[in-house]
N, C-alpha and C positions, 0 to 999 in steps of 0.2 A: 749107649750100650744096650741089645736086647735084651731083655728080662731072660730069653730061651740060651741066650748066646753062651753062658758061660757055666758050669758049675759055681753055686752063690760060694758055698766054703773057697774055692778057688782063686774064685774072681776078688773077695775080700781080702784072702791074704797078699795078692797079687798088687790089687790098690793100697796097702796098707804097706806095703814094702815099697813100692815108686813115690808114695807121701813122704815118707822118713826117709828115703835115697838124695830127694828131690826137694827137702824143706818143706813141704807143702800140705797142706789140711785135706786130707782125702777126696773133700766135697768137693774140691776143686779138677780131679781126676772124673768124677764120675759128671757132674753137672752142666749142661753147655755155656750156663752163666753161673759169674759168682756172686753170690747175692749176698755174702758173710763172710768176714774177715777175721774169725774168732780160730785162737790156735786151742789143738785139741791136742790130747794123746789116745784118745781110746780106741785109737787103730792098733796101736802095740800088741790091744788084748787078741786080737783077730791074727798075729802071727803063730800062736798056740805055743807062746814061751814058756820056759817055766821058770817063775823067778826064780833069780840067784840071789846068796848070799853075798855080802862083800864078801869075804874069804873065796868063796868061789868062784867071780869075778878074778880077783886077783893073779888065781895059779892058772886061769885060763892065759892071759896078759903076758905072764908068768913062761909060761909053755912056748910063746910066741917064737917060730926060728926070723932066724935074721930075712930069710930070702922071702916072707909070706906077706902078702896085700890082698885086703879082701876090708868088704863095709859089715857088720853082721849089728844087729841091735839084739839090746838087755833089757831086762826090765829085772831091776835090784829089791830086794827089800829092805824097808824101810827100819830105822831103831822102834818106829812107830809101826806097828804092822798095818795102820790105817793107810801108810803113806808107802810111796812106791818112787825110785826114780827112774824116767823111762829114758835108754840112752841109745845112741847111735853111734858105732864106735868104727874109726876109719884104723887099720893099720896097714903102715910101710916099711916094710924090710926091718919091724921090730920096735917100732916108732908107733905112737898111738895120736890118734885125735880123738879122745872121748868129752861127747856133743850131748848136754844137759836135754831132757828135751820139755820136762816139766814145765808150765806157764808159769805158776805162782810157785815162790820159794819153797821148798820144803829144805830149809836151813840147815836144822840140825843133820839130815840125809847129805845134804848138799857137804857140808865141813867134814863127814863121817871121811868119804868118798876123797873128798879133796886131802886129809891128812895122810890117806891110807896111800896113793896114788903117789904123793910127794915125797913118803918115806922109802918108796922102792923105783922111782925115777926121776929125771930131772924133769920139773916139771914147766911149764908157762903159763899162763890163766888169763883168759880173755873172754871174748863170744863171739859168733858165728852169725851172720846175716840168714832172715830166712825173709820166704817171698810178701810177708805180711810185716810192713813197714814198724809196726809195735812192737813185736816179737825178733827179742835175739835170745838168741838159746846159748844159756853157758858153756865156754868149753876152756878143757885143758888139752894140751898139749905133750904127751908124755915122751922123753927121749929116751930110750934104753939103748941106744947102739951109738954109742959118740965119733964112731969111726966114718960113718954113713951120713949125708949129708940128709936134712929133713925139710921140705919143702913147705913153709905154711902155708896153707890155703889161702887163696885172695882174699876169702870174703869172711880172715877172722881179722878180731882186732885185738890186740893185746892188751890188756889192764893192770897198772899198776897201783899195788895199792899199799 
C-alpha cells in the first residue's frame, strides 16, 4: 500500500476492521510477508470506540430485533479499569456469536461477561479458530430467538466443562 494512497486515520480503521472481520493480526493486511505470528488487539484502539460498560453492552444485545445481522466489535471495560475485553460480536436474526478476542485471560472480565450473557440468554461456550495456529479466541454463543434456527460457525468448537 502507498504511503500517499490512502488517508493514514482511514486506512487504519479500515485495516483494523478486515483483521477482526477476518481473524487476523493487522500486520498481516498491510505486509507482503509475514514475519510474526503474535496475536494482538490494539487495532480495536484504531476503530475509535468507546468503551462500553457491561450494562451497556447488554441493552444493546437487548434492543437486537429478530430480522438484524451485522458483525460490529466492542471493546468492554474491565472490573479492572486496567483491563479491557476486546470483542467481535456476529449477530443473526437475534442470535449472537460474541468472539473473546483478548490473548492472555483476563478472567475475572471474562466470568463478569460470561454470567451476565448466560443469565439473559441461552448460552454455548466454546472458541473460534483464527489464522495463527496458537490463538483460539473464546467464544459464546448466545440464543435469544428459540423459534429461528442458529447456524454455528464451522470453525467453533464447543467446550464442555
Amino acid at each position: 500500500m502507498g504511503s500517499g494512497s490512502f488517508n493514514t486515520k482511514i486506512s487504519q480503521k479500515l485495516i483494523a476492521q478486515l483483521a477482526i472481520l477476518f481473524r487476523v493480526p493487522p500486520e498481516w493486511l498491510m505486509e507482503e510477508r509475514i514475519t510474526d505470528n503474535e496475536w494482538v488487539t490494539y487495532h480495536f484502539h484504531h476503530l475509535g470506540l468507546e468503551k462500553k460498560k457491561l450494562i451497556s453492552f447488554l441493552e444493546i444485545l437487548n434492543n437486537v430485533k429478530d430480522t438484524e445481522v451485522w458483525i460490529r466489535n466492542f471493546i468492554l471495560k474491565g472490573v479492572n479499569p486496567d483491563n479491557s475485553l476486546f470483542l467481535r460480536v456476529e449477530c443473526r436474526n437475534g442470535n449472537f456469536l460474541v468472539e473473546i478476542f483478548n490473548q492472555l485471560g483476563v478472567i475475572r472480565e471474562y466470568n463478569e461477561l460470561l454470567a451476565a450473557l448466560n443469565s439473559k440468554f441461552d448460552c454455548v461456550f466454546g472458541d473460534v479458530l483464527t489464522a495463527i495456529p496458537s490463538q483460539r479466541n473464546a467464544a459464546i454463543i448466545c440464543i435469544a430467538n428459540h423459534q429461528m434456527d442458529f447456524n454455528t460457525p464451522i470453525d467453533f468448537r464447543k467446550l464442555d466443562f
